[in-house]
C-alpha positions in Angstrom: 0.0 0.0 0.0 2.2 3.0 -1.7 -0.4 5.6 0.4 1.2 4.6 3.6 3.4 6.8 5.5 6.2 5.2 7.0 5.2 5.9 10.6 2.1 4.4 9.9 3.6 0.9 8.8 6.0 1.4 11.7 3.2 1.0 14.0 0.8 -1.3 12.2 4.4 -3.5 12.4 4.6 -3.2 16.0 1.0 -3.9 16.6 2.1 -7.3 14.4 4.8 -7.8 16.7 2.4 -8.1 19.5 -0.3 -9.8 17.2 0.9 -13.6 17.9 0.7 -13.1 21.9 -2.6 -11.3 21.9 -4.0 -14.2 19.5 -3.0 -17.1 22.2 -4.8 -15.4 24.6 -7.7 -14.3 22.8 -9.0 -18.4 23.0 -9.5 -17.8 26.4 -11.1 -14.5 27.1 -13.7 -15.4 24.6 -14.5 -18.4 26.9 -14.5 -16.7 29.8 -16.0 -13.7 28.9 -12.7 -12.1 30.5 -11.7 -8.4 29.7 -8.1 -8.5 27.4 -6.3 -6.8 30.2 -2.9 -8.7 29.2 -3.8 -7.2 26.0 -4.2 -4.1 27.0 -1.1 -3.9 29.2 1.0 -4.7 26.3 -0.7 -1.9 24.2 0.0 0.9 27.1 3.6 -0.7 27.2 4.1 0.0 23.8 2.3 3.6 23.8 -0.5 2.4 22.0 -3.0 3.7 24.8 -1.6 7.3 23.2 -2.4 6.3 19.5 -4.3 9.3 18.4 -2.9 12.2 20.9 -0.6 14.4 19.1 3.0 14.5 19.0 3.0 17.9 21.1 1.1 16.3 23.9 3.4 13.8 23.8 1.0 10.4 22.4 1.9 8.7 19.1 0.1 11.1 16.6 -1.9 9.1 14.8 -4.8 10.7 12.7 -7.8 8.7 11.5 -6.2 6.7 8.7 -3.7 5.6 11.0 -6.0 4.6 13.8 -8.2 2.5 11.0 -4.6 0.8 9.8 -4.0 -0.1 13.8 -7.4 -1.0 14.8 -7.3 -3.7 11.3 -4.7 -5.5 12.7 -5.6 -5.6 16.0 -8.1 -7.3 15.0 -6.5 -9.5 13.3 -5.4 -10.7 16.2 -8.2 -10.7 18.7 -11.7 -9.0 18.0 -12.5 -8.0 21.5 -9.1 -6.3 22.2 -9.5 -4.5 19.0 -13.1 -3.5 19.5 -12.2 -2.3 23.2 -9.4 -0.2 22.0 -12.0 1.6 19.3 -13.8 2.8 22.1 -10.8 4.1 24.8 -9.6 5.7 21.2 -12.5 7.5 20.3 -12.4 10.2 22.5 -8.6 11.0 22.0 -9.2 11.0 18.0 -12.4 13.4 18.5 -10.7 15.5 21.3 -8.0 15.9 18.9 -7.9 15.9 14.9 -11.6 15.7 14.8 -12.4 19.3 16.8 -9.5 20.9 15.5 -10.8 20.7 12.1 -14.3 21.7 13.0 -15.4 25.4 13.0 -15.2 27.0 16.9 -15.8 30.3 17.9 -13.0 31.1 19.3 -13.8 31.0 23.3 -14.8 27.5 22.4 -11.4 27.0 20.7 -9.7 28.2 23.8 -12.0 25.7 26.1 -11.3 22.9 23.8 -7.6 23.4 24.2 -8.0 23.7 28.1 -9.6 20.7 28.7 -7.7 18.3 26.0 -4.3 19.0 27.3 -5.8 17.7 30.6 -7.6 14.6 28.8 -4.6 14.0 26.8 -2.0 14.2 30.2 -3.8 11.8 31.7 -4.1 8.8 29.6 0.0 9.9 28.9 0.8 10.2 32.5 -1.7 7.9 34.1 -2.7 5.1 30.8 -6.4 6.5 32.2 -8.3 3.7 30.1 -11.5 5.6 28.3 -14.9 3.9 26.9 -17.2 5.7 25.3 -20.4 4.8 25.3 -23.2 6.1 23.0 -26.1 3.6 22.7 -29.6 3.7 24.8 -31.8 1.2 23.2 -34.0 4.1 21.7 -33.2 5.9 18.8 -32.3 3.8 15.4 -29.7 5.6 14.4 -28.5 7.3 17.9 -26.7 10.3 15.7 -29.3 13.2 17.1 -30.2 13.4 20.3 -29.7 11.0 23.6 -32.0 10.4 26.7 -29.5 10.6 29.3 -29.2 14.2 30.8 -27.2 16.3 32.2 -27.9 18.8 35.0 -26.2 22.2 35.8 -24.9 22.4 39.3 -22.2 24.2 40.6 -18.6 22.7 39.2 -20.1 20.3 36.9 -22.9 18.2 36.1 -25.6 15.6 37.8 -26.1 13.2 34.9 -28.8 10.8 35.1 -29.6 7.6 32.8 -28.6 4.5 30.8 -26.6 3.4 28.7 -26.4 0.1 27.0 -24.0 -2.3 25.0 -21.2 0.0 27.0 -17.8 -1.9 26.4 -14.9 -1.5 29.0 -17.9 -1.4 31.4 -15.8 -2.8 34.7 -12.3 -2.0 32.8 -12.7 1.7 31.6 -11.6 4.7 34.2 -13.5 6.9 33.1 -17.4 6.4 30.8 -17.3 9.3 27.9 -21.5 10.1 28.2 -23.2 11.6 25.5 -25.9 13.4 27.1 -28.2 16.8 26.6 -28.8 19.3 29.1 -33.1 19.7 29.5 -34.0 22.5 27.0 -30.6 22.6 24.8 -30.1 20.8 21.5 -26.5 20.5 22.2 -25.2 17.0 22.7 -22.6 17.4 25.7 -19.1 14.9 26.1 -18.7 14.1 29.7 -16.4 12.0 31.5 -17.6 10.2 34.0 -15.5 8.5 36.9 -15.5 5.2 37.1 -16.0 5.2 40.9 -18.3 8.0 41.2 -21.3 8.4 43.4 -24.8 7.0 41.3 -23.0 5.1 39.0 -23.8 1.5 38.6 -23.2 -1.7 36.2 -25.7 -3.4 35.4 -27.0 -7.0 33.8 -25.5 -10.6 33.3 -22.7 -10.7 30.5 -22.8 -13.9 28.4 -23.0 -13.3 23.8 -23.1 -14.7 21.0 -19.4 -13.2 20.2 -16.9 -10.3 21.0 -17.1 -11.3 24.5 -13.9 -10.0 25.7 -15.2 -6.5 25.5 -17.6 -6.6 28.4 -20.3 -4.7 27.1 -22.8 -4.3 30.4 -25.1 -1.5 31.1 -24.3 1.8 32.5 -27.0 2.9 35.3 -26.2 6.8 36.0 -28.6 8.0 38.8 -27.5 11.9 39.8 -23.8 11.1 39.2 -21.7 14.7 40.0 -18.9 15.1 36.6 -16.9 18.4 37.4 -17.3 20.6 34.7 -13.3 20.3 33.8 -14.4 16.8 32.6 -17.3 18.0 29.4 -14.0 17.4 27.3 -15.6 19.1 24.6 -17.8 22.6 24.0 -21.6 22.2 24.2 -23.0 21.3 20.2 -18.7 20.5 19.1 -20.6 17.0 19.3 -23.6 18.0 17.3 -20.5 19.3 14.3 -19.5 16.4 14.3 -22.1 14.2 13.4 -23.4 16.6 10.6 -19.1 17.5 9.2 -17.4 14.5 10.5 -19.4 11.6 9.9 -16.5 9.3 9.4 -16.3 9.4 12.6 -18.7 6.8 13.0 -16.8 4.0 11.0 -14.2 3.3 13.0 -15.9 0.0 14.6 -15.8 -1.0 11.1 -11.8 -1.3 11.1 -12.1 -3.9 14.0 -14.0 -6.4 12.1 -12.5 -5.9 9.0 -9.2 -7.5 10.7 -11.4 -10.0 12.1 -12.1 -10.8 8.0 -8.4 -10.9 7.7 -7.8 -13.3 10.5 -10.3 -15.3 8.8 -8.5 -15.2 5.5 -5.1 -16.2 7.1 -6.9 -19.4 9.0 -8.4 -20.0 6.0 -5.2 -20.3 3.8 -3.1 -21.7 6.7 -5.5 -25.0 7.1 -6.1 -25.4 3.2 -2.4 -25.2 2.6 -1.7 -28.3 5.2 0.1 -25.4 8.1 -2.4 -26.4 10.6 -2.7 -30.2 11.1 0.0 -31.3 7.7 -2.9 -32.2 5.9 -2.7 -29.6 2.9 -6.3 -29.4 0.8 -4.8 -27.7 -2.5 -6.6 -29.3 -5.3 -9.4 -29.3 -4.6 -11.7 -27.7 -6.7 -14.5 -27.1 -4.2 -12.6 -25.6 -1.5 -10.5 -23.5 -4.0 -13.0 -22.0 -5.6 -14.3 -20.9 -1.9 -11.3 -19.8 -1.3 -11.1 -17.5 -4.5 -14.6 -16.0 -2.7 -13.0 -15.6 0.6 -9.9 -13.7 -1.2 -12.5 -11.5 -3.0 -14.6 -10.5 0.2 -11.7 -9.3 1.8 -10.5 -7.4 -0.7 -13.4 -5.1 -1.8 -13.7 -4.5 1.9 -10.1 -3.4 2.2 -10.6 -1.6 -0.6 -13.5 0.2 0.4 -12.2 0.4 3.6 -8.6 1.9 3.1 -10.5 4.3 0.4 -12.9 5.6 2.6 -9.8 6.6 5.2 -8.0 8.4 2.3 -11.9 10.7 2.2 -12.3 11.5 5.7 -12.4 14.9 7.0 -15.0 17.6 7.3 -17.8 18.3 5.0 -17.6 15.0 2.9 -19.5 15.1 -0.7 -22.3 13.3 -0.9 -20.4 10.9 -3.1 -17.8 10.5 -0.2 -20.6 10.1 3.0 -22.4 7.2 0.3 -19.0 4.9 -0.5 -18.5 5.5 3.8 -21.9 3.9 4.2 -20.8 1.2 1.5 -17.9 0.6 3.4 -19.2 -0.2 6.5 -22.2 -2.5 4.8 -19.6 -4.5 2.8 -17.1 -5.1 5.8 -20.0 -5.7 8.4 -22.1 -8.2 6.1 -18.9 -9.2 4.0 -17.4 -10.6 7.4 -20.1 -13.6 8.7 -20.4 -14.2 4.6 -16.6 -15.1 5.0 -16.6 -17.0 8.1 -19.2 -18.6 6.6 -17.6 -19.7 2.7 -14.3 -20.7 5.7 -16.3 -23.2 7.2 -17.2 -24.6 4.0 -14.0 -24.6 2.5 -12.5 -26.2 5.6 -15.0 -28.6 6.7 -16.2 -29.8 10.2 -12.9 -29.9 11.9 -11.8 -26.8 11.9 -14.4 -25.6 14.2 -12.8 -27.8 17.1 -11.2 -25.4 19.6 -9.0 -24.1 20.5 -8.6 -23.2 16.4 -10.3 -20.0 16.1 -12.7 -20.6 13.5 -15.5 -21.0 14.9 -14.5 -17.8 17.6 -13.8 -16.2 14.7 -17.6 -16.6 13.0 -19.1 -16.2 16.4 -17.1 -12.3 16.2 -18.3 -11.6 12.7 -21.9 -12.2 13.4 -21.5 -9.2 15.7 -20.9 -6.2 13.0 -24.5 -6.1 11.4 -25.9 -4.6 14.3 -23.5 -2.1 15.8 -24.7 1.1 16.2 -25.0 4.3 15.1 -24.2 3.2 12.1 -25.4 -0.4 11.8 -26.2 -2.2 8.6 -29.5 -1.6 8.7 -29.1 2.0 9.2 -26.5 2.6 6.6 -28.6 0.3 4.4 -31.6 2.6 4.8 -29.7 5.8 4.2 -28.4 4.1 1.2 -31.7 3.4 -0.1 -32.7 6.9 0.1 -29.7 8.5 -1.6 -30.1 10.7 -4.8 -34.0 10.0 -4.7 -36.6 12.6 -3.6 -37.3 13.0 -0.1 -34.4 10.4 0.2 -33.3 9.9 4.0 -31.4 11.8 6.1 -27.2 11.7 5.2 -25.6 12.1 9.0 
């Protein structure tokens, strides 16, 4: 890949360095349901925790190409880790590049800069571990408005409701809300301590697949933030989902390394690398794997493309091959696990192999929101037709 900088294939090499170790372990999170912590560890080690803080705050300066290039081979290696990492990530890439190419007046400029050199220290200073979690169970597309709100007090905020599907829920120092204040359109950012006052987690644990993340419910009852901790202005948010809409790709990066770890099983147990049977010659199974090769390649393509676009105030051509994207990685991925499990027959869903981890993972994608298949698939639907539907 000629568009590459070179810093971003030295990291995406040292993230393959680490690769083999988080894979070993990956077997046994998913059965326990265990958070990667290991994992993790070796990413904060490595600076990794820093990916998308600038250089001059001292993190690894990675902008939103980079982070998709990172987040793609993580999860190559192990789904959960990678899919965790998207969300302590998120803040520090919307904090940063993000709001800095979004339109401020300038006392907001100055507040942003205030309050993401203190974000930014931390998780330097401290590996503070982030989550971010956005979904309620309410809206479809859970890009407009949330339920949970936020109350002025003096020094901060009481914010009071629930959020669901919140990975890094028992792992995460601090829970990035989205929330509105009662009365203002203006979607606030607030970072909520782990061990604060009101805050609870909440139901039993036990899915289908990416079950290293450890994605309970969040129960906020009158939890106090301080106001340094609204990391960005009031409506910076609200930009962002209307200029920035990339933004809401990046789970897509996870599971498209979870279609190249499929890929790389794939060829490793029809070539013999796996048990020193090889099944070359086959004509069934090599035609399936000629569909596997395909799949993952018009995602990548799509994928790395739609990296190359991002930035603020995307064509409509641009925000349509974005939604593409994310429908051909998160449908392409299951359809892949899938044509692997034909290809290599019964056995290869015996564990520990990660086949059958692997398929349990890719079933995941369709349904992550905001932008879940069936959102993007609607949007898509709508586009260049009268009274099409909405494009954020």
């Amino acid at each position: 890949m000629e568009w590459m900088t070179d810093r971003q294939r030295e990291l995406v090499a040292k993230v393959r360095e680490l690769g083999p170790t988080m894979a070993k372990r990956s077997e046994r999170y998913d059965r326990e349901a265990s958070f990667p912590y290991d994992n993790f560890a070796d990413l904060r080690d490595a600076g990794f925790l820093t990916l998308c803080i600038p250089t001059s705050h001292g993190g690894l300066g990675g902008d939103f190409a980079t982070y998709g290039l990172v987040a793609e081979e993580l999860g190559r290696h192990c789904g959960s880790t990678a899919l965790a990492f998207n969300m302590h990530t998120a803040t520090a890439l919307l904090a940063g590049q993000i709001a800095s190419e979004l339109q401020l007046p300038e006392a907001d400029r100055q507040v942003l800069e205030v309050r993401r050199e203190r974000l930014f220290a931390d998780i330097v200073e401290n590996h503070t571990l982030h989550s971010q979690p956005f979904s309620e169970g309410l809206a479809p597309g859970a890009t407009k408005g949330f339920a949970t709100t936020a109350t002025p007090v003096d020094g901060g905020y009481l914010v009071t409701g629930r959020k669901i599907f919140a990975s890094l829920s028992t792992s995460a120092d601090i829970h990035n809300v989205a929330c509105m204040v009662d009365g203002d359109d203006r979607i606030r950012l607030l970072g909520v301590p782990a061990d604060a006052d009101g805050l609870t987690v909440t139901g039993d644990w036990d899915p289908l697949g990416m079950r290293g993340t450890i994605s309970r419910n969040l129960e906020l009852h009158e939890v106090f933030v301080p106001q340094e901790n609204e990391w960005l202005p009031p409506g910076t948010f609200n930009q962002m989902a209307t200029r920035w809409p990339h933004f809401y790709m990046t789970l897509s990066f996870a599971y498209l390394g979870v279609m190249g770890a499929i890929a790389d099983f794939t060829a490793d147990y029809l070539s013999g690398r796996v048990d020193g049977t090889s099944r070359a010659g086959n004509a069934q199974k090599e035609h399936l794997w000629a569909e596997i090769q395909v799949r993952h390649e018009q995602a990548r393509s799509l994928a790395y493309q739609a990296m190359l676009d991002a930035g603020p105030d995307p064509a409509p051509e641009v925000r349509r091959r974005a939604w593409i994207s994310v429908v051909t990685t998160m449908e392409g991925a299951p359809e892949m696990a899938s044509a692997a499990i034909q290809a290599c027959g019964g056995r290869s869903l015996l564990r520990p192999l990660p086949l059958e981890r692997l398929y349990r993972d890719a079933r995941c994608g369709a349904t992550m929101l905001p932008w879940s298949v069936e959102v993007c698939r609607q949007r898509l639907g709508g586009f260049g037709l009268a009274g099409g539907a909405e494009t954020t």
